[in-house]
Z-matrix of the N, CA and C atoms (Angstrom, degrees):
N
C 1 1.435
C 2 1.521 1 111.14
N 3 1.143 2 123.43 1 -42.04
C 4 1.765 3 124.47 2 164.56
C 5 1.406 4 134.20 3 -72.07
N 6 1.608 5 96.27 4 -1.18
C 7 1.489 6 118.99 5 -175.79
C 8 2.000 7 87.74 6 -74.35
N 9 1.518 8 101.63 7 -50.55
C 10 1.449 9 113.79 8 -150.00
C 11 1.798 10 86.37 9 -72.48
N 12 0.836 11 136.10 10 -33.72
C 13 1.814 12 132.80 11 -150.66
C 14 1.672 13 80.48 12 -92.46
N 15 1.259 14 144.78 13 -11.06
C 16 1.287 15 112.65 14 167.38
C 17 1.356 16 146.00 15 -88.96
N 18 1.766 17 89.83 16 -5.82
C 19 1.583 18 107.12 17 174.26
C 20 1.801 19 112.43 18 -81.40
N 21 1.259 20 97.70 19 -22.38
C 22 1.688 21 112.58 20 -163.33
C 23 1.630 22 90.49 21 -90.88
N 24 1.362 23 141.69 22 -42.89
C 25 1.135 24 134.86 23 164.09
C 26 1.615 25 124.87 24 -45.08
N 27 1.688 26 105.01 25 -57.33
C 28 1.670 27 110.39 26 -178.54
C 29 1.717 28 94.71 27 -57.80
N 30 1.913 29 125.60 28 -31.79
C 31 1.631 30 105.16 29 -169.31
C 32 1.195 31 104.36 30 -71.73
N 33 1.698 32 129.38 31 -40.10
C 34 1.483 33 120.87 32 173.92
C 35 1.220 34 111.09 33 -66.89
N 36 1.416 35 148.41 34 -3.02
C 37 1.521 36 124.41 35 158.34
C 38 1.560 37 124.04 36 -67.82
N 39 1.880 38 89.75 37 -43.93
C 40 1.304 39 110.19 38 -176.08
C 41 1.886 40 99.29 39 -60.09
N 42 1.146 41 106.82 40 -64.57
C 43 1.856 42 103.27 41 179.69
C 44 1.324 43 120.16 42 -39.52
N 45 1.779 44 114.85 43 -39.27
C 46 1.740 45 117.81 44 -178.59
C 47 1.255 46 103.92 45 -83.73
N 48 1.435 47 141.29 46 -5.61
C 49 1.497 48 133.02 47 -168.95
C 50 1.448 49 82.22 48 -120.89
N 51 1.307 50 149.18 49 -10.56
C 52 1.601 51 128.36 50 168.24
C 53 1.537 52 102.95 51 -95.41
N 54 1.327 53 130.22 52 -21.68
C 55 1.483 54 124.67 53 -163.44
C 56 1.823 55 85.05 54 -97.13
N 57 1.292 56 131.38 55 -34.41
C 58 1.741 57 124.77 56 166.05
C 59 1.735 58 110.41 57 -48.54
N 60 1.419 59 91.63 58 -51.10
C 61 1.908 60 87.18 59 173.62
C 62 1.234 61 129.48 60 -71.99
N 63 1.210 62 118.83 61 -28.69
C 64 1.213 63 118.27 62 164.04
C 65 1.643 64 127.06 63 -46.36
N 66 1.599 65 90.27 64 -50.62
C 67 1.453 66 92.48 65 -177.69
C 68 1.239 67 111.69 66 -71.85
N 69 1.452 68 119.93 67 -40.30
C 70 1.749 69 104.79 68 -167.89
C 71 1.781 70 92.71 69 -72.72
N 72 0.706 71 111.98 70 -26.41
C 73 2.131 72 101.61 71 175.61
C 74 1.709 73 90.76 72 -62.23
N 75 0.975 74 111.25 73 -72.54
C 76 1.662 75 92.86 74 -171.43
C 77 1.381 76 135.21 75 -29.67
N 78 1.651 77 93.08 76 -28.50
C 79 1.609 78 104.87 77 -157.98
C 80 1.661 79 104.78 78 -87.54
N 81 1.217 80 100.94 79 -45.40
C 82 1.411 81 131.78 80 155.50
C 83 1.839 82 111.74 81 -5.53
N 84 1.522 83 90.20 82 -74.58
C 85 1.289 84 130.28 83 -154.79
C 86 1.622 85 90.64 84 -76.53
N 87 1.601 86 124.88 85 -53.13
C 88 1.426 87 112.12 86 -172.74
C 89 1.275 88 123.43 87 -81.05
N 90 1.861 89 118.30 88 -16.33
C 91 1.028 90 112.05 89 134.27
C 92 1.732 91 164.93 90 -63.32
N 93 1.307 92 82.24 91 17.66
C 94 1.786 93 100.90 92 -169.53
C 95 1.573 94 80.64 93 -130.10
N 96 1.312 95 131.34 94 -34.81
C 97 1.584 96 108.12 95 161.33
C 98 1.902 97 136.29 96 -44.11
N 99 1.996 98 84.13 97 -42.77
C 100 1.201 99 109.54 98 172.14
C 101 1.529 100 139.90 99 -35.33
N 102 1.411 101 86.85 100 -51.25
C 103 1.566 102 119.20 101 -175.62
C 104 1.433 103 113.08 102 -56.37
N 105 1.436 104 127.23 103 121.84
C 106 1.661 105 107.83 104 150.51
C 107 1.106 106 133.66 105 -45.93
N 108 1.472 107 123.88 106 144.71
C 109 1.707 108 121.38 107 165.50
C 110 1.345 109 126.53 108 -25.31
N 111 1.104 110 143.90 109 140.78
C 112 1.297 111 150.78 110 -164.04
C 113 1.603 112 112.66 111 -78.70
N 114 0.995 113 145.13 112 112.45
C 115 1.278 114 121.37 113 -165.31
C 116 1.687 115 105.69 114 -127.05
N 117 1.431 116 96.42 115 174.91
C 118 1.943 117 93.56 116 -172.58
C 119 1.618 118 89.87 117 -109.80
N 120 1.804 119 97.77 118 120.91
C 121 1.229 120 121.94 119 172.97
C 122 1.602 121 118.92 120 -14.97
N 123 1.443 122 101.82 121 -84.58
C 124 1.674 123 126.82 122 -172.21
C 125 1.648 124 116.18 123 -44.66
N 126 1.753 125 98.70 124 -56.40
C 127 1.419 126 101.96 125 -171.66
C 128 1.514 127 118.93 126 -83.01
N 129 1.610 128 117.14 127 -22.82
C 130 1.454 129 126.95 128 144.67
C 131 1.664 130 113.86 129 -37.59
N 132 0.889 131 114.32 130 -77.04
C 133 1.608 132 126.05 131 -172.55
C 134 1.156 133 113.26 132 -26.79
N 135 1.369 134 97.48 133 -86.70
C 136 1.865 135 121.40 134 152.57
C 137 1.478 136 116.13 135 -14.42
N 138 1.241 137 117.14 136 -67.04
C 139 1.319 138 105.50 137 173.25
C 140 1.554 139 125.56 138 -82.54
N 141 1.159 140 129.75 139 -53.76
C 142 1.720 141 119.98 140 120.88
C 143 1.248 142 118.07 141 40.65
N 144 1.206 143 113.35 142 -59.56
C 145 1.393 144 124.92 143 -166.53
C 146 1.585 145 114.92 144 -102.13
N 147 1.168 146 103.16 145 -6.34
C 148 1.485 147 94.54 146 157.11
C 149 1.364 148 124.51 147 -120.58
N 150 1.190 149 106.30 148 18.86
C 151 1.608 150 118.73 149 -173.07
C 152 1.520 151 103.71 150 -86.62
N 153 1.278 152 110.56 151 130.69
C 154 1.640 153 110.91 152 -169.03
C 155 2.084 154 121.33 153 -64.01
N 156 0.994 155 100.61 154 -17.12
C 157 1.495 156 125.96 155 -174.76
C 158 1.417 157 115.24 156 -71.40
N 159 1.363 158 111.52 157 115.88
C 160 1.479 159 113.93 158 176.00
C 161 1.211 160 135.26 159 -131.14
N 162 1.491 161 142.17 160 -169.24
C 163 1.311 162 130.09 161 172.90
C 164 1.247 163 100.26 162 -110.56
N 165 1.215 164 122.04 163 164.35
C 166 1.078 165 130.12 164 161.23
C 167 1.540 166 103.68 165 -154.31
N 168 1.249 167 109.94 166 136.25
C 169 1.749 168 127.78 167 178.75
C 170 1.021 169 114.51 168 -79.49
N 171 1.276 170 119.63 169 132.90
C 172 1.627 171 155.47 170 154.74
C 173 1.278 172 128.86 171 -100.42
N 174 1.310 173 118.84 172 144.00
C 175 1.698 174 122.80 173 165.38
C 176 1.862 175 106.78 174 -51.61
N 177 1.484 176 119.77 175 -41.37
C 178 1.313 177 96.26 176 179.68
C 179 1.968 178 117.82 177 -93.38
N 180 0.954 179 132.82 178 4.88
C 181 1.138 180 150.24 179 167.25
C 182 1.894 181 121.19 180 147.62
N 183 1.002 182 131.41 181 -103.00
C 184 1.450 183 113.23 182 -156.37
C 185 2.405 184 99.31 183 -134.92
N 186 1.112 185 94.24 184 137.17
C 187 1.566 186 76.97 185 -173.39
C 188 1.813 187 86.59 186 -131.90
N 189 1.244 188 115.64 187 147.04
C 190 1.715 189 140.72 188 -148.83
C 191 1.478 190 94.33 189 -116.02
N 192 1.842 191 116.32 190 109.07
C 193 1.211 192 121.14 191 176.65
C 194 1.377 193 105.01 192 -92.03
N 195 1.588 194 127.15 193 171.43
C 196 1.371 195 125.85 194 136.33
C 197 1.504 196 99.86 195 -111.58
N 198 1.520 197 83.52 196 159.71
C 199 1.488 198 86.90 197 -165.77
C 200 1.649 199 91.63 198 -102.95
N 201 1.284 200 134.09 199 -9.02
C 202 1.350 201 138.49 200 -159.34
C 203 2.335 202 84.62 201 -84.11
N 204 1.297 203 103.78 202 -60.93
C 205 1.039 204 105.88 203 -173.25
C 206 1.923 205 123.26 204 -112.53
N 207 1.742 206 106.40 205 114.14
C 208 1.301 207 109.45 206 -177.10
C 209 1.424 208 153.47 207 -46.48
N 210 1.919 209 92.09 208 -22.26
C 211 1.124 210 113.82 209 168.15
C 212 1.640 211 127.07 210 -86.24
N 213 1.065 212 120.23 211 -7.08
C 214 1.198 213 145.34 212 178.14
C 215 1.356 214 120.72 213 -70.76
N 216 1.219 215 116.93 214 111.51
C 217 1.904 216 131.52 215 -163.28
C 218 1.514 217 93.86 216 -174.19
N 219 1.518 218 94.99 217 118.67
C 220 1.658 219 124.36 218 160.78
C 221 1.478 220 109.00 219 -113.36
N 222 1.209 221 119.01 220 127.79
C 223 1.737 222 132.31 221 173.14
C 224 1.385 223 93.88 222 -120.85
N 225 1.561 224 101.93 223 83.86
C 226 1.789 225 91.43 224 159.20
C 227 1.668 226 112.14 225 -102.55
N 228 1.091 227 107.52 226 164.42
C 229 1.282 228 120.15 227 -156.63
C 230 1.980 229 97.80 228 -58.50
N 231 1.208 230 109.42 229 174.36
C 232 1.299 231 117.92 230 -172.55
C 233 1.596 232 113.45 231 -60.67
N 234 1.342 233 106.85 232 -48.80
C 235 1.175 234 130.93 233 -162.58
C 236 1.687 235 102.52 234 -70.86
N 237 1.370 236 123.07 235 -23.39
C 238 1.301 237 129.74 236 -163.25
C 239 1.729 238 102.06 237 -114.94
N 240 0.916 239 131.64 238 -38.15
C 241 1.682 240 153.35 239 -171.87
C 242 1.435 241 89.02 240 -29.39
N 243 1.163 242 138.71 241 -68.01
C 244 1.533 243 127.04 242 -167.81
C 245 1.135 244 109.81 243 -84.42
N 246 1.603 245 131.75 244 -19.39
C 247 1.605 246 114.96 245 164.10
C 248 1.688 247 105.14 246 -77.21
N 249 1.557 248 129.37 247 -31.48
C 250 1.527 249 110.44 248 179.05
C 251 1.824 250 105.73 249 -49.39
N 252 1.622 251 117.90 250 -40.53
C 253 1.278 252 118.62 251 -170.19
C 254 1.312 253 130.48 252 -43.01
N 255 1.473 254 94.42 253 -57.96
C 256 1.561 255 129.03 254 171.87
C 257 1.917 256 110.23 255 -41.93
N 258 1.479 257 97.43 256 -61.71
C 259 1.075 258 97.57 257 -160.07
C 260 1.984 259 95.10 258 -85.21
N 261 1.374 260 120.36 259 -3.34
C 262 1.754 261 85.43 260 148.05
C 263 0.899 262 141.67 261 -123.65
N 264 1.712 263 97.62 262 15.52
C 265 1.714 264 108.38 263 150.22
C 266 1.466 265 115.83 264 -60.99
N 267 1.269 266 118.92 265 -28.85
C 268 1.745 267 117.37 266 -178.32
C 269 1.744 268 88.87 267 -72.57
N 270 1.237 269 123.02 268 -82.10
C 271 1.187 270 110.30 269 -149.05
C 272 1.700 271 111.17 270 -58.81
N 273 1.481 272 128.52 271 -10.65
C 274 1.879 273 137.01 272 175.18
C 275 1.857 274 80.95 273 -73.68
N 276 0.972 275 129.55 274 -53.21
C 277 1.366 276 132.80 275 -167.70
C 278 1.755 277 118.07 276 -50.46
N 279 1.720 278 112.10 277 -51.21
C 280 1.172 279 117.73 278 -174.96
C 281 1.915 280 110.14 279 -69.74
N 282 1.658 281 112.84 280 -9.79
C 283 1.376 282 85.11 281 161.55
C 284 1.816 283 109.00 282 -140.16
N 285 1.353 284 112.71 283 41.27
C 286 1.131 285 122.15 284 155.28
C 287 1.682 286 115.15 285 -123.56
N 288 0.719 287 127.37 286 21.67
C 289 1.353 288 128.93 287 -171.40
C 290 1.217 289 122.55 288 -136.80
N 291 1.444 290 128.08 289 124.86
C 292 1.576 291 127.57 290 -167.59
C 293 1.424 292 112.65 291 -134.95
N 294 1.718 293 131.33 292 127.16
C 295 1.324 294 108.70 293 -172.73
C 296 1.666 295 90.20 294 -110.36
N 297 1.373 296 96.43 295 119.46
C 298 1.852 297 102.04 296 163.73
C 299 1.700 298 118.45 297 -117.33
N 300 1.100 299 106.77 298 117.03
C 301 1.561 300 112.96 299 -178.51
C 302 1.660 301 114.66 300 76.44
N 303 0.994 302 111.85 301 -136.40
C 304 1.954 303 111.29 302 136.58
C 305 1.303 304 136.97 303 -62.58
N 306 1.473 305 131.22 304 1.88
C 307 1.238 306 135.21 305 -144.89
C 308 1.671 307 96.31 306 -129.26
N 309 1.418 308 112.47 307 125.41
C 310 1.399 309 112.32 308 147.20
C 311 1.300 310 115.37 309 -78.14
N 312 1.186 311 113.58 310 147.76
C 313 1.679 312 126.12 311 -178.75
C 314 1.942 313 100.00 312 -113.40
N 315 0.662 314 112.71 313 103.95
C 316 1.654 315 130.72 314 171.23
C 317 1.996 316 100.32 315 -91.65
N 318 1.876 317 101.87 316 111.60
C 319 1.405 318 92.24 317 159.63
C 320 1.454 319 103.43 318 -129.98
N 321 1.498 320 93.60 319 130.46
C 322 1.214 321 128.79 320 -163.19
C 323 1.879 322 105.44 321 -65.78
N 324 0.853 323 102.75 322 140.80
C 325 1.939 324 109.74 323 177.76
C 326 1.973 325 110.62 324 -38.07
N 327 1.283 326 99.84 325 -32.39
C 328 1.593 327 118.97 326 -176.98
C 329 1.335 328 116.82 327 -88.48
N 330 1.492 329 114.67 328 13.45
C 331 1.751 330 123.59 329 -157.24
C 332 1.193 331 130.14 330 45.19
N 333 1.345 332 110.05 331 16.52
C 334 1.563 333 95.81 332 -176.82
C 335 1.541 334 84.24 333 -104.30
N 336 1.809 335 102.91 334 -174.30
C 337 1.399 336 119.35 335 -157.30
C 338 1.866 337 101.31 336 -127.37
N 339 1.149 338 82.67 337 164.36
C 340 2.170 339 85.89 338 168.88
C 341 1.696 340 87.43 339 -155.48
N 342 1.423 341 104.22 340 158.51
C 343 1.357 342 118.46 341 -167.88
C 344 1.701 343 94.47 342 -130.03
N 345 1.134 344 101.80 343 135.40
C 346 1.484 345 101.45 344 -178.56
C 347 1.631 346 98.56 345 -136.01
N 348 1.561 347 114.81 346 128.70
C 349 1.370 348 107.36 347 178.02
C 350 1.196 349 90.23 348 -102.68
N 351 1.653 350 95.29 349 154.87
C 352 1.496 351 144.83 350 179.66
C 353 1.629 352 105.14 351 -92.62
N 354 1.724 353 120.82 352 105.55
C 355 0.971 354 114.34 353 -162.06
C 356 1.529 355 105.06 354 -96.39
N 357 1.369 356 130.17 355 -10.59
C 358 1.435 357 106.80 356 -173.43
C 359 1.577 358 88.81 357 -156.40
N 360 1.411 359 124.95 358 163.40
C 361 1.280 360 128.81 359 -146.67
C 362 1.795 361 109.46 360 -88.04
N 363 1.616 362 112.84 361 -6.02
C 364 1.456 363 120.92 362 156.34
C 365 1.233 364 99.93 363 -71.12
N 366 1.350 365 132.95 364 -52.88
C 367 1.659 366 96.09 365 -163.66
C 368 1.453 367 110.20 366 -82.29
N 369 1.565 368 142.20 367 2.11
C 370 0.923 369 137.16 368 -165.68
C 371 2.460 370 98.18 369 -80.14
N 372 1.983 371 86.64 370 -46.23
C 373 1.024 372 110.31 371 179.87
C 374 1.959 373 107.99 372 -57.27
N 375 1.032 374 114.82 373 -36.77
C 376 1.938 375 133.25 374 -177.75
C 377 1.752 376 86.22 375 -72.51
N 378 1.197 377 142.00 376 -42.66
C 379 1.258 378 125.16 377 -148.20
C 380 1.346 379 99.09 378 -115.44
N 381 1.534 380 116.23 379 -9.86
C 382 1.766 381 104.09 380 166.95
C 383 1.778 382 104.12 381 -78.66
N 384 1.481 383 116.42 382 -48.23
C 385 1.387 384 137.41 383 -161.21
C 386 1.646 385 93.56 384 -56.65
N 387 1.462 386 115.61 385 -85.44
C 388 1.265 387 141.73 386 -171.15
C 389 1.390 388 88.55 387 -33.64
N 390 1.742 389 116.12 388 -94.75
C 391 1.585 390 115.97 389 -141.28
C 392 2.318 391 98.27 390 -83.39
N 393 1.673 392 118.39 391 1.90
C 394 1.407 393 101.25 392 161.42
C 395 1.304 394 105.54 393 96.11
N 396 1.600 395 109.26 394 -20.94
C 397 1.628 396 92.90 395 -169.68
C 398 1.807 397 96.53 396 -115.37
C-alpha cells in the first residue's frame, strides 16, 4: 500500500512545481507587458521638452494637460497614464517632427524650428521605431 502512495506523491509534486511555474511565467510575462516602451534617455528628453503634453497631479493619480489647448484634460486610469502619453506623443510627433541626416527637426506650434542632433545610431534607430516617422 506505500509502494502505491509514492508514485501519486512524485505526480503531486511534479503538478505543484509545474502549476508554481506556470504562474510566475505568467506573471512575469504580464508584467513586461505592463511596462512602457523602453526609450533612449537623452534624445527622449530633448524632445520631451517640446512636446505640448503634460502631467499634472491629482488626489486620484495623474491627469495629461496640453498646454497648446485649455480645455484639454485626460484622466486615464493609473494603470494606462503612461501608455495614453506615449501614444500622443507619437501621434504630436507624426506632424511636428522630421528626421534629416542626424538631426531631428522639431516644428514648433509658432513655425519656427529647433534641430536636435542624434548622437549615436540607437537613438536615430529609438526615434524612427518609437515616434513612426
Amino acid at each position: 500500500m506505500s509502494e502505491d502512495n509514492k508514485p501519486v506523491s512524485l505526480v503531486k509534486r511534479v503538478f505543484i512545481f509545474g502549476l508554481f511555474a506556470g504562474f510566475l511565467i505568467m506573471g512575469i510575462l504580464a508584467v513586461q507587458r505592463a511596462l512602457p516602451d523602453t526609450k533612449e534617455e537623452r534624445i527622449y528628453k530633448a524632445i520631451k521638452a517640446y512636446s505640448p503634453y503634460t502631467y499634472e497631479k491629482r488626489l486620484g493619480g495623474l491627469t495629461i494637460l496640453d498646454s497648446r489647448d485649455s480645455d484639454f484634460k485626460e484622466k486615464p486610469s493609473a494603470a494606462d497614464v503612461l501608455f495614453r502619453m506615449d501614444e500622443l506623443d507619437k501621434t504630436w510627433a507624426q506632424t511636428h517632427l522630421v528626421v534629416q541626416n542626424n538631426d531631428v527637426i522639431i516644428t514648433k506650434d509658432d513655425n519656427s524650428t529647433v534641430k536636435i542632433f542624434m548622437e549615436t545610431p540607437k537613438e536615430r534607430a529609438f526615434v524612427k521605431s518609437f515616434f513612426g516617422i
